[in-house]
C-alpha positions as CSV (number, residue, x, y, z in Angstrom):
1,X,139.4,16.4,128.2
2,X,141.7,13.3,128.3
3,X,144.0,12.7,125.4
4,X,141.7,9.5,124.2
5,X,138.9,11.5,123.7
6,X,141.0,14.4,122.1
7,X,142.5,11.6,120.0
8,X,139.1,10.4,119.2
9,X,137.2,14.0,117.9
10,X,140.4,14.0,116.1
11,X,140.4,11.0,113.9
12,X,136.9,11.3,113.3
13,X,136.8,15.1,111.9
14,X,139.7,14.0,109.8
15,X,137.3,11.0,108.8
16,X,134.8,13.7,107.8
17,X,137.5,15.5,105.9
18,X,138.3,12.9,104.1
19,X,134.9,11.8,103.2
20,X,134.3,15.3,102.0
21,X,137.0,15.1,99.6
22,X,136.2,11.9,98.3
23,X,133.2,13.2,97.4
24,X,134.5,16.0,95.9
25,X,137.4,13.8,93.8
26,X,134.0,11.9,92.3
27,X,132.7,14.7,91.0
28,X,135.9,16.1,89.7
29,X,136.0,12.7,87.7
30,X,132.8,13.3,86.6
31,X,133.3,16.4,84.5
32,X,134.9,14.2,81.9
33,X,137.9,16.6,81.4
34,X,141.5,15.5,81.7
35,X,142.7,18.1,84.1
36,X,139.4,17.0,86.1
37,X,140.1,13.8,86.2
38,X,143.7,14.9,87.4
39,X,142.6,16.7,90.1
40,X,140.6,13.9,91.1
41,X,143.1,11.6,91.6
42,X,145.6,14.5,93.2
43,X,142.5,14.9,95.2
44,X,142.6,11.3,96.0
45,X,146.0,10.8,96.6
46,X,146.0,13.5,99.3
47,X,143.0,11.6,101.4
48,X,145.0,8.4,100.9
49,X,148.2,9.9,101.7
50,X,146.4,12.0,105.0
51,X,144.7,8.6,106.4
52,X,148.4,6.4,106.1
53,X,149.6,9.4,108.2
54,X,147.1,9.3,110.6
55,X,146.6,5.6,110.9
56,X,150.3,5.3,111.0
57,X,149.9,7.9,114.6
58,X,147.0,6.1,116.3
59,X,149.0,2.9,115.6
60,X,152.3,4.3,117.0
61,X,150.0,5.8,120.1
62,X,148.2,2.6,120.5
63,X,151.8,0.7,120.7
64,X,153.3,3.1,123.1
65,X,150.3,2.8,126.0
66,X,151.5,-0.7,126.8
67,X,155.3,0.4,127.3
68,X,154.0,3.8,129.0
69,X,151.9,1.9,131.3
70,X,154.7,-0.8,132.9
71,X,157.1,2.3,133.4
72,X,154.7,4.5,135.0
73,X,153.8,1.2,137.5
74,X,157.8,1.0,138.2
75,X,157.4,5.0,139.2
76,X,160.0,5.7,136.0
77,X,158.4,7.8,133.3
78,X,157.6,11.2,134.9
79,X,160.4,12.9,135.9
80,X,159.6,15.9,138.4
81,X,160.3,18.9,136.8
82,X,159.9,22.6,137.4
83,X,156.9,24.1,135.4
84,X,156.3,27.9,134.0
85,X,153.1,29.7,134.8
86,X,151.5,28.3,131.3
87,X,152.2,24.7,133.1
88,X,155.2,23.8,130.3
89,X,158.2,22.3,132.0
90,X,160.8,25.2,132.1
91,X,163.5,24.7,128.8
92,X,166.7,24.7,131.0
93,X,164.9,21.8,132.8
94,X,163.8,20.0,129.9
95,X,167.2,19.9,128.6
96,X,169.0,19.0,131.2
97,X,166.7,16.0,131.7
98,X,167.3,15.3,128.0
99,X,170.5,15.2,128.7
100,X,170.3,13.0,131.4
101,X,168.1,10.7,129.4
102,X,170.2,11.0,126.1
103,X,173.3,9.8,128.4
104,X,171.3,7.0,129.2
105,X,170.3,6.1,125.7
106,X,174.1,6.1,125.2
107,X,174.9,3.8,127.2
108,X,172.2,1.3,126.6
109,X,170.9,1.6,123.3
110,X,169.0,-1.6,123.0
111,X,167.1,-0.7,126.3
112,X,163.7,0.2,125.1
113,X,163.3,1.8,128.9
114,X,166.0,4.1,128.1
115,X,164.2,5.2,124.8
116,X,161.3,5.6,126.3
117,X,162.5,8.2,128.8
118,X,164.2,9.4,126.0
119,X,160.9,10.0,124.0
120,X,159.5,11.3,126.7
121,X,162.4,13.8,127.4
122,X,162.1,15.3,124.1
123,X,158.4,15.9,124.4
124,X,159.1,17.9,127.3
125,X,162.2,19.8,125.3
126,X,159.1,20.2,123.0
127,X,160.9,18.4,119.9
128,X,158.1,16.1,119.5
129,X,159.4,14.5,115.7
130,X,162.0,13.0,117.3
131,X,160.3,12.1,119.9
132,X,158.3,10.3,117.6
133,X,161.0,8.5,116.2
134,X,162.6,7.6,119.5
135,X,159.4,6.4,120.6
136,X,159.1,4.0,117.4
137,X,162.8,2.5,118.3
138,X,161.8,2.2,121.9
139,X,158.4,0.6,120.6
140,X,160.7,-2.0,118.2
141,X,163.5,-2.7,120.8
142,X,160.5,-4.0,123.3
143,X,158.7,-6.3,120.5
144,X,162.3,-7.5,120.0
């Protein structure tokens, strides 16, 4: 299944989700009690709070296939790494490419290439929160 399909039956069960517990906040308010009625809107806050998060992912993903697509036609995003059985890149290859690729970072941080790689590199080191955030600077440094 490719990842914009996974992406996809992702969003819209949390879509679902949400919907449920709207509904389900409503009728809360509806009993007419106060700790109802505070439920509900704890109820309410959490489906608004869940759909920033996920809007804010699918915006960051959408941002990053641009990027991801000019470095993969210059032949630079993949590096060629050894794998396990599971098909994981093995750890002491991971981090010796994040190394590599935090080096780089280093020694031009307002490259957004270099955080790129690096974002990619710590996927593969499987730290993928700040490979999020690396992928948001390289994301920035390229709108300029």
């Amino acid at each position: 299944m490719s990842p914009k399909v996974s992406a996809g039956i992702t969003v819209g069960a949390t879509v679902v989700v949400g919907a449920y517990m709207v509904v389900r906040a409503y009728d809360l308010f509806r009993t007419g009690s106060v700790a109802g009625s505070a439920l509900g809107a704890g109820v309410l806050l959490l489906v608004l709070l869940g759909g920033l998060l996920v809007v804010g992912e699918v915006r960051l993903a959408a941002a990053s296939q641009r990027p991801g697509s000019e470095l993969a036609a210059e032949g630079s995003v993949e590096p060629d790494l050894p794998l396990t059985a599971s098909g994981r890149v093995v750890k002491e290859a991971a981090d010796a490419h994040f190394s590599l690729r935090q080096a780089e970072v280093e020694q031009a941080p307002e490259d957004w290439r270099a955080w790129y790689r690096l974002a990619v590199a710590y996927d593969l080191a499987r730290d993928s929160s700040r490979g999020r955030r690396a992928m948001r600077t390289a994301v920035r440094l390229r709108r300029g």
